[in-house]
C-alpha positions in Angstrom: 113.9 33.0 108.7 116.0 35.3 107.3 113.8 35.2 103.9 111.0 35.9 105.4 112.2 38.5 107.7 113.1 40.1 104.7 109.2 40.1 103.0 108.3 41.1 106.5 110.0 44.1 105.3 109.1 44.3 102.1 105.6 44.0 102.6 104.6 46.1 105.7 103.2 49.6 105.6 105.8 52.2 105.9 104.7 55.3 108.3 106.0 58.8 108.3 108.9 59.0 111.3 109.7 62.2 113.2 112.5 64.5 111.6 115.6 62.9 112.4 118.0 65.0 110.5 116.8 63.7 107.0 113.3 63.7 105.0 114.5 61.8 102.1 114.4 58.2 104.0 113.8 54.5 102.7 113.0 51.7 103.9 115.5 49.0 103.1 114.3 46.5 100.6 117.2 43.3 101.1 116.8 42.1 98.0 119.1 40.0 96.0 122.0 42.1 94.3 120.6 41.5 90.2 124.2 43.1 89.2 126.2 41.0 86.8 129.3 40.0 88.1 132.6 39.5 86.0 132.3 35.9 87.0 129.2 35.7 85.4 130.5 38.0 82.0 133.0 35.5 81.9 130.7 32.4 82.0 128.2 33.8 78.9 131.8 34.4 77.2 132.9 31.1 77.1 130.2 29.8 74.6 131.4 33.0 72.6 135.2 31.2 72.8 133.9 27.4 72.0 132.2 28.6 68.4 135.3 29.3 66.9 137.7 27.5 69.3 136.0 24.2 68.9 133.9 24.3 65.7 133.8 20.1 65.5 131.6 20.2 68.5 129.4 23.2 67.5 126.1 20.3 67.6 127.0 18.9 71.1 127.6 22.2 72.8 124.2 23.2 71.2 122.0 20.5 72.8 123.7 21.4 75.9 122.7 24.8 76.0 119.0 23.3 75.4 119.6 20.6 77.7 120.9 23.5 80.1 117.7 25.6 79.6 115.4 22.9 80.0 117.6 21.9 83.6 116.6 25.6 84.6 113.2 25.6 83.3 113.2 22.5 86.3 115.4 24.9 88.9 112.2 27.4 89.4 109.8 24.9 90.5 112.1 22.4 92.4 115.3 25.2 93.8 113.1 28.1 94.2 109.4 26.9 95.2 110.1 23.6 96.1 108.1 21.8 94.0 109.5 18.1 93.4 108.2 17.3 89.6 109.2 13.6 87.9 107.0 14.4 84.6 108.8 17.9 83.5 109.6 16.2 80.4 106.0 16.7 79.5 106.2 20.1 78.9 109.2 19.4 77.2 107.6 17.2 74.9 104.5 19.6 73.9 106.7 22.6 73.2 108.8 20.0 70.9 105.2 18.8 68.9 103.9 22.4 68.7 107.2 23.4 67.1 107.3 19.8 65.3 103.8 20.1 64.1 104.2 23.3 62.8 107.1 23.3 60.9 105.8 19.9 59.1 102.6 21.3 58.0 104.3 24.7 56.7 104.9 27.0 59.1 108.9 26.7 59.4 109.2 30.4 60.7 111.5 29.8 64.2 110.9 32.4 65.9 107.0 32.7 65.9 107.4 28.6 66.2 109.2 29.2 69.1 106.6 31.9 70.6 103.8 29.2 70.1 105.5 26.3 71.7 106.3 28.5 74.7 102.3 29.2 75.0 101.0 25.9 74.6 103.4 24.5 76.9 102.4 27.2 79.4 99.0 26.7 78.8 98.8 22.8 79.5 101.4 23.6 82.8 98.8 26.0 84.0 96.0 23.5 83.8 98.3 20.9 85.8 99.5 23.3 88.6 96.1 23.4 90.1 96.3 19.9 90.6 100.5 19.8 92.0 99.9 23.1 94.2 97.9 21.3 96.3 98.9 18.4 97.6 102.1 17.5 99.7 105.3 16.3 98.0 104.6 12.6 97.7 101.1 14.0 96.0 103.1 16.2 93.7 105.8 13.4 92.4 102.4 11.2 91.4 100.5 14.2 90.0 103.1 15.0 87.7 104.7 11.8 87.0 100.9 10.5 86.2 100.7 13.4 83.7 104.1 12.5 81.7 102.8 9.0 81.2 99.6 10.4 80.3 101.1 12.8 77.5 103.4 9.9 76.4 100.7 7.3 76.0 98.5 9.8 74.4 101.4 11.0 71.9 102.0 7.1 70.9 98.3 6.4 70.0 98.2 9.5 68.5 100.7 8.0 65.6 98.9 9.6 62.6 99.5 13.0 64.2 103.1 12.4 66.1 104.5 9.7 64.2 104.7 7.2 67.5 107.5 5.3 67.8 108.9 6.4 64.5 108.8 10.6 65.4 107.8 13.1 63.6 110.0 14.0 60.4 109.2 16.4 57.3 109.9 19.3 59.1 111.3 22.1 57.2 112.5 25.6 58.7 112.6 28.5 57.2 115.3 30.6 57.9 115.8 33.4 61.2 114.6 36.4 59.8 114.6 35.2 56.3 118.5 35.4 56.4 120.3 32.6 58.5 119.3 28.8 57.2 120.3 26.1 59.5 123.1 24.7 58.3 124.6 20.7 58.4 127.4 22.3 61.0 125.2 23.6 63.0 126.7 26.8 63.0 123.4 28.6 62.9 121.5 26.4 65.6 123.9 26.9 67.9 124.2 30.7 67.5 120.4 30.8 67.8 120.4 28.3 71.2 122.9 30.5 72.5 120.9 33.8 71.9 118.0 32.1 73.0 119.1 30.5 75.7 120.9 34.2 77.4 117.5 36.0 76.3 115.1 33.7 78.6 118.4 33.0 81.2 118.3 37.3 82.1 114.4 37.4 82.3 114.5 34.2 84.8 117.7 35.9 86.7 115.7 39.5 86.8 112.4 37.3 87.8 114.0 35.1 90.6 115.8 38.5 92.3 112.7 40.2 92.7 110.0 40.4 95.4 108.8 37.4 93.4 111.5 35.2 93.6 112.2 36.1 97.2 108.5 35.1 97.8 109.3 31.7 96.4 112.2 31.0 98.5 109.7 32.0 101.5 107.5 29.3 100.6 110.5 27.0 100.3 111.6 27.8 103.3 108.5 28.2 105.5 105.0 27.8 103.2 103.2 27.8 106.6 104.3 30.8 107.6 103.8 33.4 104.5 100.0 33.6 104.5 100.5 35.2 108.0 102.0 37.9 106.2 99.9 38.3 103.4 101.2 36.3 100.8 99.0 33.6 98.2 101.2 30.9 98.1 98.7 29.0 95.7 99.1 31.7 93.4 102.7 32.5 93.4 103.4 28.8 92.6 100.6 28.3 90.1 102.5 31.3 88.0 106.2 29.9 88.7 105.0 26.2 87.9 103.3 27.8 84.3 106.7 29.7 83.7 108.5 26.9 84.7 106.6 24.6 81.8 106.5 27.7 79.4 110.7 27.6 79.7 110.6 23.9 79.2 107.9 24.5 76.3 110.7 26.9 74.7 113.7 24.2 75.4 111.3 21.5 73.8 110.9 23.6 70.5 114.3 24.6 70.4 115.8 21.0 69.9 112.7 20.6 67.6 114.3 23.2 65.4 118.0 22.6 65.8 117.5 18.7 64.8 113.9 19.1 62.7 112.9 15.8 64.3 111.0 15.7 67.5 111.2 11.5 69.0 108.4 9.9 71.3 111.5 10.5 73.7 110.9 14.1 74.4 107.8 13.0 76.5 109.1 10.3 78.6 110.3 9.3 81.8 113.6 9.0 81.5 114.0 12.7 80.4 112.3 13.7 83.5 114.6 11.5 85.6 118.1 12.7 83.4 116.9 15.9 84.4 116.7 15.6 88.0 120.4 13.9 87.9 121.7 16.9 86.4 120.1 19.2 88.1 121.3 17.3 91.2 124.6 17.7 90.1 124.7 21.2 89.3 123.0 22.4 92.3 119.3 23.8 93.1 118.1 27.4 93.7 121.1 28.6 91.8 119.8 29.1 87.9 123.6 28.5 87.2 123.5 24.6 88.7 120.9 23.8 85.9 123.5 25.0 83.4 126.3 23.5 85.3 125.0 20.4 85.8 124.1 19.9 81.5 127.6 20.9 80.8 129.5 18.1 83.1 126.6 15.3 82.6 126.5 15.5 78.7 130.3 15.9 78.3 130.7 13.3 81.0 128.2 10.6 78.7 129.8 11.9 75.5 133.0 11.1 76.6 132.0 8.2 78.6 129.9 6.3 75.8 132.9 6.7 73.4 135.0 4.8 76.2 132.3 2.0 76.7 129.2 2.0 75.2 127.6 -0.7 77.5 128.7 0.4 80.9 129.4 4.4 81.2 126.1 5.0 83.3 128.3 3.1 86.0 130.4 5.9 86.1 127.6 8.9 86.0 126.0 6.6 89.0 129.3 7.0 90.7 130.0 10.6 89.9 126.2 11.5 91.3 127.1 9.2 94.2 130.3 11.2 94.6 128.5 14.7 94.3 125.9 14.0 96.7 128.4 12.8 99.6 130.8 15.0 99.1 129.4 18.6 97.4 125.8 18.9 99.1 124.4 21.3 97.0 126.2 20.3 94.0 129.6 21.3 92.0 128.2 25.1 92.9 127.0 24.4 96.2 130.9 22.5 96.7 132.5 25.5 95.2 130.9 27.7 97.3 131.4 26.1 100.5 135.2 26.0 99.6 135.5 29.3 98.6 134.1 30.6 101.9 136.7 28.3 103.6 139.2 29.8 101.8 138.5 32.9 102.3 137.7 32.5 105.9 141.2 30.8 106.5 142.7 33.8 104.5 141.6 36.3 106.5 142.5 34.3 109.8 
């Protein structure tokens, strides 16, 4: 209630009061404070730190940060509007062909690559979210998921275009403003995922703290409740579900790049499913929990795998298992329910 309170607020007509002392008043806004906090400064640091403390596992921190983008690209449809999706990964997967397809047939140029993948992704999520915005949730898990198999089946018969079940090779990439080539190391991709990754990361933070993003949470909170007060909820999520695949589109394209292969893989289920798993992990609603949530699962199977190849998804089941009893909300919503018993218990 609090939310919507709040774009109550926001949203009615302000009338001239009676001189009270002061001409020069405002109504209140209660928005989200969009300042950075050192917290925060300290998080973007720490992939500053890993590229020269840990240069062996420059290529593993790099999918992360792709992994981690594509977790948030997830976050603004399922934490902030609600929206349950189990066929993100298709999105995914286009902004990884349009990337794939154009690097193989000549145009190598990242960035514009990049640009490209982001629009077509966006494109084919805005077609889809006229179908997901209007059913329930049960409607939207087999709108979307019927869409990812759809994409998958039609990328597999399509072999003469995507490669099927062999992927799409040949690409070659020319190099970030004609002076940075990717290199074996992967020095380069991951300064590139990083920079990419912080670029879209601030426009989704400034996007998600403004009367926008606190009309999401409305919906999320009480969709029957914001037409009363003015707002389209069909069109707020029909935008947030086409920037949510245009994120995805961009986190697609970027792995394209970094590995300059693009697998049937990128469109399939279990993506979709991995993601929710990490996202769970992390925590919804929180942009962070996407990021989070990439950093513990991938480190966790990395490690894991090396240990036992056969059985380590035993031990993610039983670390999700662990997470959901224990940290509702995730590691961020744990943390923050700890820190606010702390704190409490200090000042008692």
């Amino acid at each position: 209630m609090s939310i919507l309170t709040s774009l109550v607020a926001r949203t009615a007509p302000t009338h001239p009061a009676a001189p009270t002392g002061s001409s020069n008043m405002k109504p209140a806004l209660h928005l989200p404070n969009d300042r950075w906090t050192p917290l925060e400064l300290l998080f973007w640091l720490l992939p500053v730190v890993a590229y020269f403390v840990f240069p062996d596992y420059l290529v593993l921190i790099s999918q992360v940060m792709i992994v981690g983008l594509f977790a948030v690209s997830l976050d603004l449809i399922l934490g902030y509007a609600g929206i349950v999706s189990l066929g993100h990964a298709a999105f995914f997967g286009v902004g990884a062909y349009t990337a794939g397809l154009l690097a193989a047939h000549g145009w190598g140029e990242p960035i514009s690559g990049l640009l490209l993948a982001a629009l077509a992704a966006a494109v084919v999520g805005f077609l889809v979210s006229f179908l997901v915005v209007r059913g329930a949730d049960l409607t939207r898990l087999m709108v979307t998921l019927g869409i990812g198999l759809m994409l998958f089946e039609a990328a597999n018969k399509a072999a003469f275009i995507t490669g099927g079940v062999d992927g799409l090779s040949g690409m070659v990439m020319d190099k970030i403003f004609g002076l940075f080539e990717f290199d074996l190391t992967g020095r380069v991709a991951y300064v590139y995922s990083f920079v990419v990754l912080f670029i879209v990361f601030a426009v989704l933070r400034r996007l998600v703290n403004s009367p926008f993003g606190l009309g999401l949470k409305g919906i999320r909170e009480g969709g029957r409740r914001m037409p009363a007060i003015g707002a389209d909820v069909s069109r707020r999520l029909v935008v947030i579900f086409t920037v949510a695949a245009a994120v995805a589109g961009v986190a697609g394209a970027l792995l394209a790049q970094t590995t300059q292969f693009v697998g049937l893989d990128v469109l399939g289920f279990p993506r979709s499913a991995e993601l929710l798993i990490i996202l769970v992990l992390g925590g919804t609603g929180r942009l962070y929990g996407g990021l989070i949530g990439a950093l513990v699962y991938m480190l966790a199977q990395d490690y894991l795998s090396g240990l036992n190849p056969a059985y380590w998804q035993f031990w993610i089941g039983l670390l999700l298992i662990v997470i959901v009893l224990f940290a509702r909300g995730g590691l961020l919503g744990g943390l923050a329910v700890l820190r606010e018993k702390f704190f409490k218990g200090g000042r008692a």
